[in-house]
C-alpha positions in Angstrom: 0.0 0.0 0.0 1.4 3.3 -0.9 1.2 5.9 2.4 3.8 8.5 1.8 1.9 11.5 1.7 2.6 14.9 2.7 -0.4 17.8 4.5 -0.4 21.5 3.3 -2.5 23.5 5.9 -3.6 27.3 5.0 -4.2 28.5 8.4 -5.3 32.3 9.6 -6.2 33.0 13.1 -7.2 29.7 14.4 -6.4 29.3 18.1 -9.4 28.0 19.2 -9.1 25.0 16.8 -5.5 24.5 15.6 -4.5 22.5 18.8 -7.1 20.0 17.9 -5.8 19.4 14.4 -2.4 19.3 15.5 -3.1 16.4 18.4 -5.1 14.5 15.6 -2.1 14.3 13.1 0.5 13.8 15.3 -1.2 10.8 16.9 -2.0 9.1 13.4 -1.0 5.6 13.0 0.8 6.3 9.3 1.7 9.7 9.7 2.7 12.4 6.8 6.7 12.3 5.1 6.2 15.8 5.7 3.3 18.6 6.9 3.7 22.4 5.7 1.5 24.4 8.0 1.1 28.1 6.4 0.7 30.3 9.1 -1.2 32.9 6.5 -1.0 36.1 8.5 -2.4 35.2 11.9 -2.8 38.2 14.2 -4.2 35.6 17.0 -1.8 33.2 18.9 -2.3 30.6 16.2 1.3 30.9 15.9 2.5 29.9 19.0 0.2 27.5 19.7 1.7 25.5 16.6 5.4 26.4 17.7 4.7 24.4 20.9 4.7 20.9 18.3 8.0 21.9 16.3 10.4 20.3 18.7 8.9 17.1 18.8 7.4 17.0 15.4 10.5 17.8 13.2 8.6 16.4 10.3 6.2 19.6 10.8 7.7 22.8 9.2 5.9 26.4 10.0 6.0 29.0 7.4 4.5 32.3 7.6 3.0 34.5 5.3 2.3 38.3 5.8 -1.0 39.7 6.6 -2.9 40.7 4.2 -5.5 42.3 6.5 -8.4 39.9 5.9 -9.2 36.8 5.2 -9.6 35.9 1.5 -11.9 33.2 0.4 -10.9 31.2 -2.3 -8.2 32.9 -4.1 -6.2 33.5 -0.4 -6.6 30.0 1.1 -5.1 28.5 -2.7 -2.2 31.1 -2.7 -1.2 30.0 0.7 -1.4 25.9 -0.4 0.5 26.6 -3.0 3.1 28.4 -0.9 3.1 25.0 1.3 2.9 22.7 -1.6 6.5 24.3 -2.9 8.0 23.6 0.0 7.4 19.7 -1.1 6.8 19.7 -4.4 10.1 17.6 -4.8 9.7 15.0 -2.1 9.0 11.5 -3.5 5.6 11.4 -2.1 1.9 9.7 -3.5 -0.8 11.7 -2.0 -0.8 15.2 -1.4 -3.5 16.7 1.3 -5.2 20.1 1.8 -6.1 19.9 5.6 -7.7 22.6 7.8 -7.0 24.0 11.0 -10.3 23.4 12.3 -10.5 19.4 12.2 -10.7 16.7 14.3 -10.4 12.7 13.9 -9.2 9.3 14.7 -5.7 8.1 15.1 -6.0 5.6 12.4 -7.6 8.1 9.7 -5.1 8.7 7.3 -4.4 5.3 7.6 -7.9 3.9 6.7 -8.0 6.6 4.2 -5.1 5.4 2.3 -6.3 1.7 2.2 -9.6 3.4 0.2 -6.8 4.7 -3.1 -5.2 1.3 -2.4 -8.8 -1.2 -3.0 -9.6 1.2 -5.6 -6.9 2.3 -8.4 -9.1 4.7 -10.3 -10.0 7.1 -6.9 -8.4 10.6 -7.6 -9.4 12.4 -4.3 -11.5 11.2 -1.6 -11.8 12.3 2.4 -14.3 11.6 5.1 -17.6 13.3 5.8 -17.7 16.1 7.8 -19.6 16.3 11.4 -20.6 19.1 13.9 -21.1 18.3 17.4 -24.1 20.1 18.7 -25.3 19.3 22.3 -23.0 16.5 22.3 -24.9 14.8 19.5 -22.8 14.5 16.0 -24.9 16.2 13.1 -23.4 15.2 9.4 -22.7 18.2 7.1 -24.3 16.6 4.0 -22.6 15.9 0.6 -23.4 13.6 -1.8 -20.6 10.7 -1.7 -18.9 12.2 -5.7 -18.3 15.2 -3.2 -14.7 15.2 -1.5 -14.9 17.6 1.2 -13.1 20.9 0.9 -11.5 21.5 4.4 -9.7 18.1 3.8 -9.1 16.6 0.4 -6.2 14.2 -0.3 -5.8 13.8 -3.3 -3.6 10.9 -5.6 -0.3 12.4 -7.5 -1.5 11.6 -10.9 -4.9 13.3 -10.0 -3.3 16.0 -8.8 -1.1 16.9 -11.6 -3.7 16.0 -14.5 -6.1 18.8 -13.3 -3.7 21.5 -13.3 -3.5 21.4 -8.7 -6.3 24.0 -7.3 -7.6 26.5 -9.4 -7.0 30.1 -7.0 -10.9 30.6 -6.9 -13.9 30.7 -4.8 -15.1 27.6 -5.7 -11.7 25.3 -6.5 -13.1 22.4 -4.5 -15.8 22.0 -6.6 -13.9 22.8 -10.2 -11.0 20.3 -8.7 -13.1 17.2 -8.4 -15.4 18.0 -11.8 -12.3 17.9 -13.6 -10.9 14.9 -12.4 -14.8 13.3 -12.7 -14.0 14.4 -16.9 -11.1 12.6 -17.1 -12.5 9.8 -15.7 -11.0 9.4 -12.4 -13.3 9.0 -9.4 -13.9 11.0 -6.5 -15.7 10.1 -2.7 -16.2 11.2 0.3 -16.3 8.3 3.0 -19.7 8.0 5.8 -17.7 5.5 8.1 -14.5 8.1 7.9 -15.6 10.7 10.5 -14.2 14.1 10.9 -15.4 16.4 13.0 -16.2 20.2 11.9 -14.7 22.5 14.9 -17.2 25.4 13.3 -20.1 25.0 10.7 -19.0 25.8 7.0 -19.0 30.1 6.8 -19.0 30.0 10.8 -16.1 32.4 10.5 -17.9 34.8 8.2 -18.6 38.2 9.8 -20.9 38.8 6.7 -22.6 35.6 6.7 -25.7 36.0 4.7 -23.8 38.1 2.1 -21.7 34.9 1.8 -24.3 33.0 1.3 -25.8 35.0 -1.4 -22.6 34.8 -3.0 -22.2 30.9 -2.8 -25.3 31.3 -5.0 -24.1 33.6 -7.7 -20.5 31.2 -7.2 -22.9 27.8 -8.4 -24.8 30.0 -11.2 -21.4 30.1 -12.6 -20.3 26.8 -12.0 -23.0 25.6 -14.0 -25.3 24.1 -11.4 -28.6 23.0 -13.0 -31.5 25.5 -11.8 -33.8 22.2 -10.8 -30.5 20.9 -8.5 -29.8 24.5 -7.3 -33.4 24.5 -6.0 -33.4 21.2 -4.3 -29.9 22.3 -3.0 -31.3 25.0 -1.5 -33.8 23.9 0.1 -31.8 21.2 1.9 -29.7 23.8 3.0 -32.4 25.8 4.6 -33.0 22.7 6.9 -29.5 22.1 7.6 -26.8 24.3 7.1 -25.8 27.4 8.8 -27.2 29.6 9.5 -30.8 27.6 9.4 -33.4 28.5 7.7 -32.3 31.9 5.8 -29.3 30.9 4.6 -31.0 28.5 2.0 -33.1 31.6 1.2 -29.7 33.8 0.1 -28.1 30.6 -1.7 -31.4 30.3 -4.0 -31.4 34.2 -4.1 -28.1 34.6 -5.4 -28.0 31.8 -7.6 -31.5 33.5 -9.7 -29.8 36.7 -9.1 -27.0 35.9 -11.5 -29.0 33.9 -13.7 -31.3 37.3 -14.5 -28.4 39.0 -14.8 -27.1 36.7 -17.7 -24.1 36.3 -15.7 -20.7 34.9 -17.2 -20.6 30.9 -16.6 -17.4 28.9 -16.9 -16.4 26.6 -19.5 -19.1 25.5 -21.6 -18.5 21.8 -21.2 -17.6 21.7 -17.8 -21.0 22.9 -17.5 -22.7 20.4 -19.9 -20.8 17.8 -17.5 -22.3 19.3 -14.4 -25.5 19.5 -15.8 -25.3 15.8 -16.6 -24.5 14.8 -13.1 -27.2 16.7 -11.5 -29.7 15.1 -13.6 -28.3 11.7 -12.3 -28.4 12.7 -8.4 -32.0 14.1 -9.0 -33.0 10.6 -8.3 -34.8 8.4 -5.9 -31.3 6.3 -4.9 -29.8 9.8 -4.5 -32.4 10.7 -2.0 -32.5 7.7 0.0 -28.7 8.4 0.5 -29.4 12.0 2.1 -31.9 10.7 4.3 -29.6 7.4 5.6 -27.2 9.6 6.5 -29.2 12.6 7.8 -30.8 10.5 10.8 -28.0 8.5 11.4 -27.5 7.6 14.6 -25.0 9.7 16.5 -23.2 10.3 20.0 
């Protein structure tokens, strides 16, 4: 079984979590050849908190970024993987991971994960689902299994070079896996591989309706089919955060853009995502959700 990969960690004022992360990936059965952690212009003491590991960890290596003076979606959280990724682009390794700072999971995750790339030769990226813990109870942040969740995608070296690496974009975890879906490689994310979400998805956003409403005119131009988007939206009224009126800004800013006559991206990336959300608007698709919305949790 090939294990040698390496973790690239775009982290920006994260003391409340980062100390989680690190505990989980230092206690990992297979652990990483190497883990970059870009410190991308923390004014918290996210930096000193990872310091505290260095010593013991010499296979961790800190690098820090100047503050820009916000926090960039997208664009900011790619520029700072790829200023980790150079620092092992050259190391022989097999799987390369974007992990965030805000994660928790088992010892033996890497390692399980790694044994999913090793029963199945054509999977280009794959993680875990994702998990908050609310009132002690674990509530799953839905995705369809295609989906490989953004906060921690490992993905295979051929994969990784044959789309191009991560496209610096709101939205490169979803333009990643569609091209690696064209060229026929296959992408999961794992039920039985927990981790768990420190903070819901946009938790962090001061703004966080305008985000939503963004994330809407973001899937207009990704090409999401107007049917899906709607269905979409609705589940994320029930589930995301914030509840309710979040779902209501998604589906806002989605028919915003498409009034507008918007700019979408390439044309057949969209005829490809068009042709997959036809395929999940089905009953099989459905039963999935609800199996693993009223799952039992602790």
């Amino acid at each position: 079984m090939r294990t040698r990969y390496v973790i690239i960690t775009p982290t920006r004022d994260e003391e409340r979590t980062v100390e989680q992360t690190l505990r989980s990936v230092t206690s990992q059965t297979v652990r990483p050849v190497r883990w970059v952690i870009v410190n991308d212009g923390s004014t918290d003491r996210t930096r000193e908190i990872i310091e505290r590991y260095l010593p013991e960890h010499p296979w961790i290596e800190l690098v820090d970024r100047v503050d820009r003076g916000y926090r960039a979606l997208g664009g900011g959280v790619v520029d700072a993987f790829d200023c980790g990724f150079e620092r092992v682009r050259d190391l022989g390794w097999d799987f390369v991971v974007k992990l965030d700072a805000d994660l928790a999971f088992e010892p033996d995750y890497f390692e399980r994960l790694l044994q999913r790339f090793d029963d199945n030769p054509k999977l280009g990226m794959a993680s875990g689902k994702t998990f908050l813990v609310e009132g002690g109870q674990k509530r799953i942040e839905y995705c369809h299994d295609e989906h490989v969740r953004g906060p921690a995608k490992m993905y295979a070296r051929d994969c990784f070079e044959r789309i191009g690496g991560l496209e610096p974009v709101r939205g490169w975890d979803m333009i990643d896996e569609t091209r690696a879906q064209m060229l026929g490689l296959e992408t999961r994310s794992f039920l039985d591989l927990e981790i768990i979400h420190l903070r819901p998805i946009d938790g962090r956003q001061s703004q966080v309706l305008r985000s939503r409403f963004e994330m809407g005119k973001l899937y207009y131009f990704l090409g999401y089919h107007w049917l899906y988007h709607l269905v979409r939206s609705a589940r994320s009224a029930w589930q995301d955060y914030p509840r309710g009126i979040g779902g209501i800004m998604l589906l806002l800013g989605y028919f915003t853009a498409a009034l507008r006559g918007a700019e979408q991206y390439d044309p057949e990336y969209v005829a490809f995502v068009h042709r997959k959300q036809r395929e999940r608007l089905s009953l099989a698709h459905w039963k999935s959700f609800w199996r693993s919305s009223v799952r039992p949790t602790t």
